[in-house]
C-alpha positions as a printed Julia matrix, in Angstrom:
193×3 Matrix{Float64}:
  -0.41   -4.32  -18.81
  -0.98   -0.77  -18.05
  -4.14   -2.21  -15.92
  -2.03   -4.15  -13.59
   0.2    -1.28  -13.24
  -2.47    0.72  -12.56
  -3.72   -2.08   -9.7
  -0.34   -2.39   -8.03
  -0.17    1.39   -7.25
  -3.61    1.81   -6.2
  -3.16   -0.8    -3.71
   0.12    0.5    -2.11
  -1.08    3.57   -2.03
  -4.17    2.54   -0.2
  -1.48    0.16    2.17
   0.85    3.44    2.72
  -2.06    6.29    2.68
  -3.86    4.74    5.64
  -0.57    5.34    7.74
  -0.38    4.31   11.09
  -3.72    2.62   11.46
  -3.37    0.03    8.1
  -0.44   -1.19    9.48
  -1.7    -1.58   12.83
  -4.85   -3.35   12.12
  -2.71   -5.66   10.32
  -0.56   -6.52   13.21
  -2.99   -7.08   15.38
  -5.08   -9.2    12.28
  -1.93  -11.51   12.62
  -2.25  -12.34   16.58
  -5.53  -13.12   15.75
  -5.37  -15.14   12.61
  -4.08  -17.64   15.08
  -6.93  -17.4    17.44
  -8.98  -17.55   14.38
  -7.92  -19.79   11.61
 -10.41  -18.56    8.57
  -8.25  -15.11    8.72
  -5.86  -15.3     5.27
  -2.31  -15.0     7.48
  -0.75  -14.23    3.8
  -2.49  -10.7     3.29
  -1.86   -9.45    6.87
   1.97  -10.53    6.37
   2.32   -8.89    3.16
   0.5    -5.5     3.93
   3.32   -5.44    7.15
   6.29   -6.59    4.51
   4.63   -3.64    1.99
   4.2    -0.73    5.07
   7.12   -1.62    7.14
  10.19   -2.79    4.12
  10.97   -6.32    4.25
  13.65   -6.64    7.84
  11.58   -4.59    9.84
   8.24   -6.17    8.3
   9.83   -9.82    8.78
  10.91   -8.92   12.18
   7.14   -7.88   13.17
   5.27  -10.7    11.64
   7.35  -13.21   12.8
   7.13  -11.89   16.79
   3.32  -11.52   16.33
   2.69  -14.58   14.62
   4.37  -16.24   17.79
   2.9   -14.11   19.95
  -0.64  -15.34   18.36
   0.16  -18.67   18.65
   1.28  -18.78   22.29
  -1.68  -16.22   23.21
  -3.78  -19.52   21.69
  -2.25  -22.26   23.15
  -2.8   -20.28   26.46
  -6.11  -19.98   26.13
  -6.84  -23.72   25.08
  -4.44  -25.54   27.71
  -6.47  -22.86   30.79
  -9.99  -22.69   29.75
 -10.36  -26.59   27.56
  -7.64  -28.36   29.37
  -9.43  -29.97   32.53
 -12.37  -30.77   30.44
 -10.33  -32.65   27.53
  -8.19  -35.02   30.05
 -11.55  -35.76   31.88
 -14.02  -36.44   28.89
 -12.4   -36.73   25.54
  -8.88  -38.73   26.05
 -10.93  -41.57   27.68
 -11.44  -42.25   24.2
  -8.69  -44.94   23.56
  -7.69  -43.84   20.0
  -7.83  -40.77   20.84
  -5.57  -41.05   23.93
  -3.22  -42.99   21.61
  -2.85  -40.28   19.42
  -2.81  -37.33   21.94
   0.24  -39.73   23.33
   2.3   -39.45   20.16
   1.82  -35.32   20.11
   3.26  -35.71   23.96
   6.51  -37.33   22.18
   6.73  -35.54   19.57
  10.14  -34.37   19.29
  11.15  -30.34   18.76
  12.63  -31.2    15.38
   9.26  -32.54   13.75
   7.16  -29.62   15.52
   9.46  -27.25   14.33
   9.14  -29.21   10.57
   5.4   -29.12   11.21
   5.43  -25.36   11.96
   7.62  -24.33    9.38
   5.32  -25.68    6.58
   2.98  -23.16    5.06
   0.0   -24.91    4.45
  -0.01  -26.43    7.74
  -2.95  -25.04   10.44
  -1.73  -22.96   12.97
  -4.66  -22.72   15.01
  -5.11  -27.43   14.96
  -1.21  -27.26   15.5
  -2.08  -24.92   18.75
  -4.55  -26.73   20.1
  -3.21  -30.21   19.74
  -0.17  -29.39   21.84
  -2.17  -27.35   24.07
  -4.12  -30.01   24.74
  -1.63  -32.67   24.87
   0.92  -32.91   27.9
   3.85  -31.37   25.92
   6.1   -29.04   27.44
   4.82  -25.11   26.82
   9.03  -24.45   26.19
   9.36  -27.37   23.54
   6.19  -25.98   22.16
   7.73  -22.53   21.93
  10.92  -23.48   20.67
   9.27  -25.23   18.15
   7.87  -21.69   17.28
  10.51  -19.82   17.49
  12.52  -22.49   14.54
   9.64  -23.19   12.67
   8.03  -19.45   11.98
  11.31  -18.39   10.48
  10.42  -20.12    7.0
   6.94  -19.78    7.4
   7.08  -15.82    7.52
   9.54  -15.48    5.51
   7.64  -17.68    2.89
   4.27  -15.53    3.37
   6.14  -12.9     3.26
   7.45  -13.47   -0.36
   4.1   -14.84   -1.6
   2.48  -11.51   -0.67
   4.63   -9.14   -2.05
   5.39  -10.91   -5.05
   1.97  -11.19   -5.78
   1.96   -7.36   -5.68
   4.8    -7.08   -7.82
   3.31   -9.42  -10.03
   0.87   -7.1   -11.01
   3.88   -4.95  -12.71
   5.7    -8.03  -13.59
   3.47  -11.24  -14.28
   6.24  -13.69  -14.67
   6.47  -13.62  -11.12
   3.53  -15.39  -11.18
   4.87  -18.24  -12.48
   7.93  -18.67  -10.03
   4.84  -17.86   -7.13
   3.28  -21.54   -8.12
   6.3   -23.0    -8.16
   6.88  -22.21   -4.71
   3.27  -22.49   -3.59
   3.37  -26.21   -5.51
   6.42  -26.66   -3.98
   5.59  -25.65   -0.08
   2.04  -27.9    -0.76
   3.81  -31.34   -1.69
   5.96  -30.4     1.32
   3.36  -30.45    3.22
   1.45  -33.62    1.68
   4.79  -35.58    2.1
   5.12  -34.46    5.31
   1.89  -35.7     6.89
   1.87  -38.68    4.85
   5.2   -39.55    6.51
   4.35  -38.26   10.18
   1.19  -40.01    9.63
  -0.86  -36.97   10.48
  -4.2   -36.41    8.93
């Protein structure tokens, strides 16, 4: 026991000694994790929840991780866009599906969003790519990160304070468990693979 103790503070006090710069890389580590999906969104979100307190730390992940997100859809719809419609979505199946993402309503991209295991980075680039509205898209953002941060959020620092307290390691599975058969049912329903 006295070795997780011992674990916990040496990682806050790494998180709070490197002041201004720690914090910092991890903000900007959360615009990117969208830009770059192999980036574990979870750490970057917890290190802000652990430096900032949990409002102020919510408050920044949750702007940054939209800001990463739009900042990628951006980039996809200008510099991929022309190319896509011309070669790819000549492809029949493929223009089939691209049509359903066009549908798609706000309430299931929001549900999509909101899910934790779900891709950011696939979930920018299909509606990049597809014909959807950028403020639908956004919107969709806006609803959906809420959870998602929030749910990060939680995950990270419990798994810090699980190092004092390992029963909180049992109600972390639960929710991680929980958040992954969400996300199963989800795309089996949507039919999204």
């Amino acid at each position: 026991m006295d070795f997780f103790n011992e674990l916990y503070n040496i990682i806050v006090n790494l998180i709070n000694s490197s002041s201004f710069y720690g914090p910092l890389l991890a903000c900007l580590l959360i615009v990117l994790e969208s830009i770059i999906p192999i980036l574990p969104l979870f750490v970057f979100i917890g290190i802000v929840f652990v430096s900032y307190g949990y409002i102020v730390g919510f408050l920044i992940s949750y702007i940054l991780t939209i800001v990463g997100c739009v900042l990628s859809f951006f980039l996809v719809r200008k510099l991929f866009n022309n190319y896509f419609t011309r070669k790819v979505r000549k492809n029949k199946k493929f223009d089939k599906l691209m049509k359903k993402i066009d549908k798609m309503k706000l309430s299931t991209l929001a549900l999509i969003v909101a899910i934790p295991f779900t891709p950011a980075f696939m979930v920018n680039i299909c509606a990049a790519l597809s014909k959807m509205d950028f403020r639908k898209y956004l919107y969709s953002l806006i609803i959906g990160k809420v959870s998602l941060v929030f749910f990060w959020g939680f995950i990270a620092t419990s798994l810090l304070e699980s190092l004092r307290n390992p029963k909180i390691l049992v109600v972390i599975f639960i929710m991680l468990g929980l958040a992954y058969l969400a996300s199963k049912l989800v795309t089996k329903k949507l039919n999204i693979e």
